[in-house]
MARKESE-418790 format. One line per 2 residues: number of its first residue (from 0); their letters; for each residue x, y, z of C-alpha. Coordinates in steps of 0.1 Angstrom, whole numbers. Each point is the difference from the previous one (the first is absolute). Layout:
# MARKESE-418790
NUM = a = X Y Z | ...
# end
This chain:
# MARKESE-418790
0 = xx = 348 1022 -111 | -11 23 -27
2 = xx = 33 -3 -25 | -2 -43 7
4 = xx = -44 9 -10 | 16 19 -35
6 = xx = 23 -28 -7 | -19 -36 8
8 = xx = -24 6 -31 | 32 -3 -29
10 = xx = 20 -19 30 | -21 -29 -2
12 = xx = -4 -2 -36 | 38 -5 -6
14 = xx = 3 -26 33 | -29 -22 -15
16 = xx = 21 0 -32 | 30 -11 19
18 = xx = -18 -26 29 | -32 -17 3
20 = xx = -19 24 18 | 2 -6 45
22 = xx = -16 24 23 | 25 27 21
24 = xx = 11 -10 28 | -14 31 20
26 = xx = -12 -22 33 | 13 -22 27
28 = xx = -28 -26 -20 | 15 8 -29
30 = xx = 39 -3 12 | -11 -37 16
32 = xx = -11 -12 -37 | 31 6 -15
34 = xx = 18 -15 31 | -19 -32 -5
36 = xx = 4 -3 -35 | 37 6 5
38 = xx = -2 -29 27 | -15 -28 -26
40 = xx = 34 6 -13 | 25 -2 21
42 = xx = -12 -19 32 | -32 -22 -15
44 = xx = -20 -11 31 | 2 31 20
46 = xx = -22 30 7 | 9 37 -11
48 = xx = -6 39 11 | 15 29 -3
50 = xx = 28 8 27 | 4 39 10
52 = xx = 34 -6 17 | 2 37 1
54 = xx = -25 6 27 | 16 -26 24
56 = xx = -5 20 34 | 27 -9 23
58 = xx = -4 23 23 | -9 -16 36
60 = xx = -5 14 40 | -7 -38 9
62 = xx = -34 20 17 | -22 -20 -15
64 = xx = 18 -31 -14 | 28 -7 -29
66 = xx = -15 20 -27 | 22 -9 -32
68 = xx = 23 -21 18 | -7 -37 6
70 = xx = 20 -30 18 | 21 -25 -21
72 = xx = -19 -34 6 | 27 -23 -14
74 = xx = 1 -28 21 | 27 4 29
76 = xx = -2 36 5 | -13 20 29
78 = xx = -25 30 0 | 1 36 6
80 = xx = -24 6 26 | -19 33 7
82 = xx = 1 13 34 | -6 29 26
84 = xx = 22 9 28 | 30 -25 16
86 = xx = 7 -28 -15 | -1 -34 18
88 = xx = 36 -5 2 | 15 21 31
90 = xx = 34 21 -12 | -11 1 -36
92 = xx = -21 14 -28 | -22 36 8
94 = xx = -20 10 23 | -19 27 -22
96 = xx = -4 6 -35 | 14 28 -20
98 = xx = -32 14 -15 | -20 13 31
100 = xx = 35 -8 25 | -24 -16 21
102 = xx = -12 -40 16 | -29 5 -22
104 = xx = 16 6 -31 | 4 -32 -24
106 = xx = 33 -13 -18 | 6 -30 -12
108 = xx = 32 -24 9 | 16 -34 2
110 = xx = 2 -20 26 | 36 -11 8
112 = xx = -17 -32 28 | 6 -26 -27
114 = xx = 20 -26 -16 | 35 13 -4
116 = xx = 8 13 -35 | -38 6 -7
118 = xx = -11 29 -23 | -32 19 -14
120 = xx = -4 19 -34 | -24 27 1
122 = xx = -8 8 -37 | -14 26 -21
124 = xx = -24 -5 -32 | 19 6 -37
126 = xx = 10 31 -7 | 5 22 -28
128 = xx = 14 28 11 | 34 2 -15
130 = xx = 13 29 24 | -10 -1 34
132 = xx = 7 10 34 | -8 -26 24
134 = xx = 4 18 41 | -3 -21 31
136 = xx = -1 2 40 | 20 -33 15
138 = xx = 7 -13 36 | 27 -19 6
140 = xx = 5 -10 39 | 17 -27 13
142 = xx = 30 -19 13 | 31 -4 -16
144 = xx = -14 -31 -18 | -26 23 -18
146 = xx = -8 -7 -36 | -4 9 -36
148 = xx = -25 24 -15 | 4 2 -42
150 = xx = -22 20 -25 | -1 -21 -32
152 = xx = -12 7 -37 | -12 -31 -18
154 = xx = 1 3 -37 | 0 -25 -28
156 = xx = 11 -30 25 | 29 17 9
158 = xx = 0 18 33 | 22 32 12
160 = xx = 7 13 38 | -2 37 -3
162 = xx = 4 2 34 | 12 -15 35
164 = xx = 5 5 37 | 10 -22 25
166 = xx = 6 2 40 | -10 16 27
168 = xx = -13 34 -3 | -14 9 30
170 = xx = -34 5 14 | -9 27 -26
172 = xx = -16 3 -38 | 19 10 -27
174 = xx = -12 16 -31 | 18 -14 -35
176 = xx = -9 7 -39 | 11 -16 -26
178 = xx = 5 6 -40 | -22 -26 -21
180 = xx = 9 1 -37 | -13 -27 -27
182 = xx = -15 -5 -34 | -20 -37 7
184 = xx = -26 -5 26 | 11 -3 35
186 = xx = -10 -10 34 | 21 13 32
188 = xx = 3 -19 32 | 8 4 36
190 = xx = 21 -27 10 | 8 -7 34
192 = xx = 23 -29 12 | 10 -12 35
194 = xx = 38 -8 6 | -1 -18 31
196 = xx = -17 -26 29 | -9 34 18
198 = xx = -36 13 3 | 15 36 4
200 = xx = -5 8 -37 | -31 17 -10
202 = xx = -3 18 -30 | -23 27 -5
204 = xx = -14 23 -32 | -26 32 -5
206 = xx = -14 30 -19 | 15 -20 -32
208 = xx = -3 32 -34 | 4 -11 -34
210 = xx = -1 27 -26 | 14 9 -34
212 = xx = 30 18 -7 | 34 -3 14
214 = xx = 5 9 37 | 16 27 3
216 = xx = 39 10 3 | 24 25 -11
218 = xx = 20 -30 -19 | -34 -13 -17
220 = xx = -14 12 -30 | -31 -10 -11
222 = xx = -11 -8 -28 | -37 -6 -12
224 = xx = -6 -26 -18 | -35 -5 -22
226 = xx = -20 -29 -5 | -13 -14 -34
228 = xx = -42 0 -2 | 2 -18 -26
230 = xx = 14 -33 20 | -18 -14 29
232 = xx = 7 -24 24 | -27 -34 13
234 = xx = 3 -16 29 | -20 -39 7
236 = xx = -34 8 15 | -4 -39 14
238 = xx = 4 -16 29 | 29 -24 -15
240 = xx = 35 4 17 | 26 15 -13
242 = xx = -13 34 -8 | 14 11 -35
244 = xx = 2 37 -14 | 6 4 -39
246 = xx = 14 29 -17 | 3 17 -22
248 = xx = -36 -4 -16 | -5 26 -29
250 = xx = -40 10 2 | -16 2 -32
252 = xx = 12 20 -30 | -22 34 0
254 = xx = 0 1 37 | 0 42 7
256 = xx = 34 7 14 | 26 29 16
258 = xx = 29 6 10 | 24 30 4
260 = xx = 11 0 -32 | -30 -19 -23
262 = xx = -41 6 3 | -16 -25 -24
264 = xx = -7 -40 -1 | 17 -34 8
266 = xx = 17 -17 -27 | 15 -33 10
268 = xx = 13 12 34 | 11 36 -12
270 = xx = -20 34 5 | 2 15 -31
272 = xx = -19 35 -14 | -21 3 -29
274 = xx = 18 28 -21 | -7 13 -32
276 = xx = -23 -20 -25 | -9 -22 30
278 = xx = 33 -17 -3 | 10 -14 34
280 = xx = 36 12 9 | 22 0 32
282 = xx = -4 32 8 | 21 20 -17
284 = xx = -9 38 -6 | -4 13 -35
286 = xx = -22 28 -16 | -33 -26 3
288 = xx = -33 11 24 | 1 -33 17
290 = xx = -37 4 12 | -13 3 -40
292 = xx = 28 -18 -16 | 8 26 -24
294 = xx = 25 26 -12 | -5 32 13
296 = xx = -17 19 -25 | -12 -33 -20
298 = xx = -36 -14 -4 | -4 -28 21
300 = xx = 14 -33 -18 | -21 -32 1
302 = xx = 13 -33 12 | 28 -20 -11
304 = xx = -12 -32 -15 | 16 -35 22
306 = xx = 32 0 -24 | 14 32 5
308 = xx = -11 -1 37 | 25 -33 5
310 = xx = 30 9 -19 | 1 34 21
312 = xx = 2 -15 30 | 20 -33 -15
314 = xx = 22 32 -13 | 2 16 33
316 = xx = 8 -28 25 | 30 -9 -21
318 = xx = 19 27 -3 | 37 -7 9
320 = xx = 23 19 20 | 39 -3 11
322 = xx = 1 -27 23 | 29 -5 28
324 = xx = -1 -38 -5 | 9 8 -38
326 = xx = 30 -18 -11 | 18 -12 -29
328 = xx = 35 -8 22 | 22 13 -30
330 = xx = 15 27 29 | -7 -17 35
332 = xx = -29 -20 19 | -20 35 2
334 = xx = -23 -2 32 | 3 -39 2
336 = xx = 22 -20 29 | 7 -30 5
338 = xx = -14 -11 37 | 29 -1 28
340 = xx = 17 -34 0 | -15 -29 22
342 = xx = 15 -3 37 | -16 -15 32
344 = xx = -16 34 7 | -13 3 -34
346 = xx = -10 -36 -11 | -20 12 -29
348 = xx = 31 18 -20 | 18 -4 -32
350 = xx = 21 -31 -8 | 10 13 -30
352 = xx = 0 35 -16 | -14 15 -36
354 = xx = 29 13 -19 | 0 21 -32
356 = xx = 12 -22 -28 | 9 15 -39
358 = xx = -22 -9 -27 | 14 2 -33
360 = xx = 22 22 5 | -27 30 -2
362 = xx = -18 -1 33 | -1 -17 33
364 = xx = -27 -18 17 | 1 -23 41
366 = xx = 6 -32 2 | 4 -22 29
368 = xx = 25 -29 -3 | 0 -36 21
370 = xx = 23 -4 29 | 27 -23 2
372 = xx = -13 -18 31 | -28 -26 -3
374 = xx = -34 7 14 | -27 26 -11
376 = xx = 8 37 0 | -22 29 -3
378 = xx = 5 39 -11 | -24 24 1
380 = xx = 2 38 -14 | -28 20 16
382 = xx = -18 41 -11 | 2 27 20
384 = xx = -34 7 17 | -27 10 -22
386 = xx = -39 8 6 | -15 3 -33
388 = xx = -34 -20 6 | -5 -12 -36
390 = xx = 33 -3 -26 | 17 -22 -24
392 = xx = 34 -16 2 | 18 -11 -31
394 = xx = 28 -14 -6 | 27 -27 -24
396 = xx = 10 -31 20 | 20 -34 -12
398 = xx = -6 -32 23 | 18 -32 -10
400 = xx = 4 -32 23 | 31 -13 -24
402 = xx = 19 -23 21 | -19 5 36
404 = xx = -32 18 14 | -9 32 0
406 = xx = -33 23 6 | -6 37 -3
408 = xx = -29 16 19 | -16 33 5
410 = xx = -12 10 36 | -13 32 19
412 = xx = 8 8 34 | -21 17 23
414 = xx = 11 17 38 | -25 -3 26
416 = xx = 19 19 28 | 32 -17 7
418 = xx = -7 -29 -22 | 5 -9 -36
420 = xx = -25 -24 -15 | 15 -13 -38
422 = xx = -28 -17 -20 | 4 -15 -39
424 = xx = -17 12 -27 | 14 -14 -29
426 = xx = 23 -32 -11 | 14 5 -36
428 = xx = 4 -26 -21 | 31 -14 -15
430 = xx = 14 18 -31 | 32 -4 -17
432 = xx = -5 38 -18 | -2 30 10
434 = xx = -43 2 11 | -23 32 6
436 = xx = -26 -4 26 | -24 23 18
438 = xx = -14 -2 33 | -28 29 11
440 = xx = 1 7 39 | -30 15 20
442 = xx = 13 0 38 | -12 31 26
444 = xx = 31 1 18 | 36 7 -3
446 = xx = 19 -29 -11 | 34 -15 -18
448 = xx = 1 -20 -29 | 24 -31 -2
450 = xx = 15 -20 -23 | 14 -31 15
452 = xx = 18 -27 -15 | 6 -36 11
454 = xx = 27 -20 -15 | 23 -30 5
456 = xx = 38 -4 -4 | 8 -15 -35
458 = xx = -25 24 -17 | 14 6 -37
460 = xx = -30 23 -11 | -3 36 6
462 = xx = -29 19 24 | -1 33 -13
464 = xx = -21 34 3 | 0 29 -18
466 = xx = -18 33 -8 | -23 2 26
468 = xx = -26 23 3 | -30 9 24
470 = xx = -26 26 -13 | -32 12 17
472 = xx = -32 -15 -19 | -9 -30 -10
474 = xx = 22 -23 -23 | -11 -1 -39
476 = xx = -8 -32 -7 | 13 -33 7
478 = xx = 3 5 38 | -1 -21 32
480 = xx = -23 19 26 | 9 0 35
482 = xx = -28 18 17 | 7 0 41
484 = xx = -32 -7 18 | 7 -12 35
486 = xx = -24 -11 27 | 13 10 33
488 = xx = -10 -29 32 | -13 6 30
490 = x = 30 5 23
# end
């Protein structure tokens, strides 16, 4: 608190130059305003607070109710039901619980004494946590017709079974832990299902932990991951259904920040230190006193006036570095690949492929070329994986529609667990010469860019790219911004 007291004075100076002046973030209070001006934004009509996803307490004896956990009210699903001692059913579920082992402990189960195929969802709140070590007690006892317990992570619409256990397992507990690992919010669930007409399938849970970190195992190495203070995440305080949770939201600029690496202020989602001359940096170390802003052995130096403050950090958030995805295709495709061709299993393949085609004799560039059969065809070339959260891609591209259709797009795509969602970010417009454009990308996770072309046979144009190139920073001018915001439903 003392170095943030000896930097706010010349801090705040240089932020009002840069940004109307807002008030720090510091509070809960304070969090919720910048949560419900975020909201007017992006879901008009709603109500706004601040979301600390991080505290989510999962842990849960079922002693004195369902703590974090709730039941799944969709219409046509059962309950989990809290309970002490035997279960109605005779010849299935517990008899005690596996906290205090005794008639008066409490657990909580589902009842198998219902319609066949019936199922409950017992759900947590969001989560943040993206390491985490979620540890369970289950029962399990039955007949041979016993059913299906499933822990599920919902993320992004898109759900995942980490884990699953079916059959009869005898009139014991077992204890289970499982490896959670994501970027987005998430909620888990307990999903139980009965496979039969039989009654003989109660399901039981208790002592449910939740904490962060890996669990651990001699074939698991963790890894800590840190989160941003500079980005926050609001969740809709009314009573209107679905519930929505928006991220990420960056508080104000001048918001006092740290991290492992950075002590200093918020600066459009980005913790960044106030260095020498009260220039704000990213952190890197250099012969400054950070805490006076001046050269060791140098009088203090006042403060920058507005101009020089903006083209330092205009300077610093540009700076370009060797990318992967890189490529001028004189030698090969680099990093790119064209996607695996289409087949029943994989119904969202290539058609047709990108091929390297000469250009003048002096340098090569890819091309796609119309099939031979009639219909619409599609090829796509896609990045390796990247997660740079704010960069540029560039590149040269020729689109013609001579003699037939054709369209060239850029999208992203995203994995939530096992799935791939694509989405479209750009449509370029037909050009018979060779065209620059510039598209700036601001996504949190790891992703894939793809170029996809659509075309039809009798094409006598070309669809071209060449020189592509993706830098960290912003684009310099002339740019299509892309800025991934998403609001996450109530699951």
């Amino acid at each position: 608190m003392k170095f943030l007291n000896q930097i706010m004075h010349p801090l705040f100076f240089s932020i009002f130059l840069l940004t109307s002046f807002k008030v720090c973030p510091k509070r809960v209070s304070e969090k919720d305003a910048v949560c419900v001006v975020a909201g007017r934004k992006n879901a008009p009509g709603r109500t706004w607070k601040f979301y600390d996803d991080s505290t989510a307490n999962l842990d849960c004896t079922f002693e004195a109710g369902t703590c974090g956990w709730s039941n799944d009210k969709t219409t046509g699903l059962k309950q989990w039901t809290l309970h002490k001692g035997r279960t109605p059913s005779s010849y299935t579920g517990p008899s005690v619980d596996q906290t205090l082992k005794t008639a008066k402990g409490q657990y909580i189960y589902f009842e198998a004494s219902t319609p066949t195929k019936a199922k409950a969802v017992l759900s947590s709140p969001f989560i943040k946590i993206r390491q985490g070590c979620l540890e369970f007690s289950y029962h399990m006892w039955g007949d041979n017709k016993m059913g299906q317990l499933k822990v599920v992570k919902f993320t992004g619409g898109v759900s995942t079974v980490l884990w699953r256990m079916s059959g009869n397992k005898g009139n014991r507990w077992y204890r289970h832990k499982i490896n959670v690992q994501n970027y987005s919010p998430y909620k888990l669930s307990f999903l139980a299902k009965k496979k039969g007409a039989g009654y003989k399938s109660d399901i039981a849970l208790d002592d449910i932990t939740f904490r962060s970190g890996l669990c651990s195992s001699s074939s698991t190495t963790q890894k800590e991951v840190e989160e941003n203070p500079c980005k926050i995440k609001c969740i809709t305080s009314d009573k209107k259904s679905p519930t929505r949770i928006m991220f990420p939201v960056h508080v104000y600029d001048g918001t006092t920040c740290s991290t492992k690496t950075t002590t200093g202020v918020c600066y459009r989602g980005i913790c960044k230190t106030l260095g020498c001359d009260n220039i704000l940096t990213d952190g890197k170390k250099g012969n400054c006193v950070v805490s006076t802003g001046r050269r060791q052995g140098q009088t203090p130096q006042p403060v920058r006036p507005k101009s020089t403050i903006t083209r330092t950090i205009t300077r610093t958030t540009t700076t370009r570095s060797r990318s992967p995805l890189n490529c001028d295709f004189n030698r090969n495709f680099c990093h790119w690949r064209n996607l695996a061709a289409k087949s029943s299993q994989n119904i969202r393949g290539n058609d047709l492929n990108w091929l390297r085609q000469r250009e003048g004799g002096t340098g090569y560039y890819l091309r796609i070329r119309p099939s031979r059969q009639k219909g619409i065809k599609v090829g796509s070339i896609a990045s390796p994986e990247v997660k740079i959260a704010r960069a540029c891609l560039s590149f040269s591209y020729k689109l013609s529609r001579k003699g037939a259709y054709s369209r060239l797009r850029i999208k992203w795509l995203v994995r939530y667990g096992n799935a791939q969602v694509t989405r479209t970010k750009r449509y370029l417009s037909v050009t018979e010469s060779w065209k620059e454009e510039k598209i700036d990308f601001q996504i949190s996770q790891s992703y894939k860019i793809v170029f996809e072309a659509t075309l039809s046979a009798g094409l006598t144009g070309i669809i071209g790219i060449d020189n592509i190139r993706f830098d960290p920073g912003r684009c310099p001018s002339n740019k299509v911004n892309i800025k991934y915001n998403t609001i996450y439903d109530h699951l």
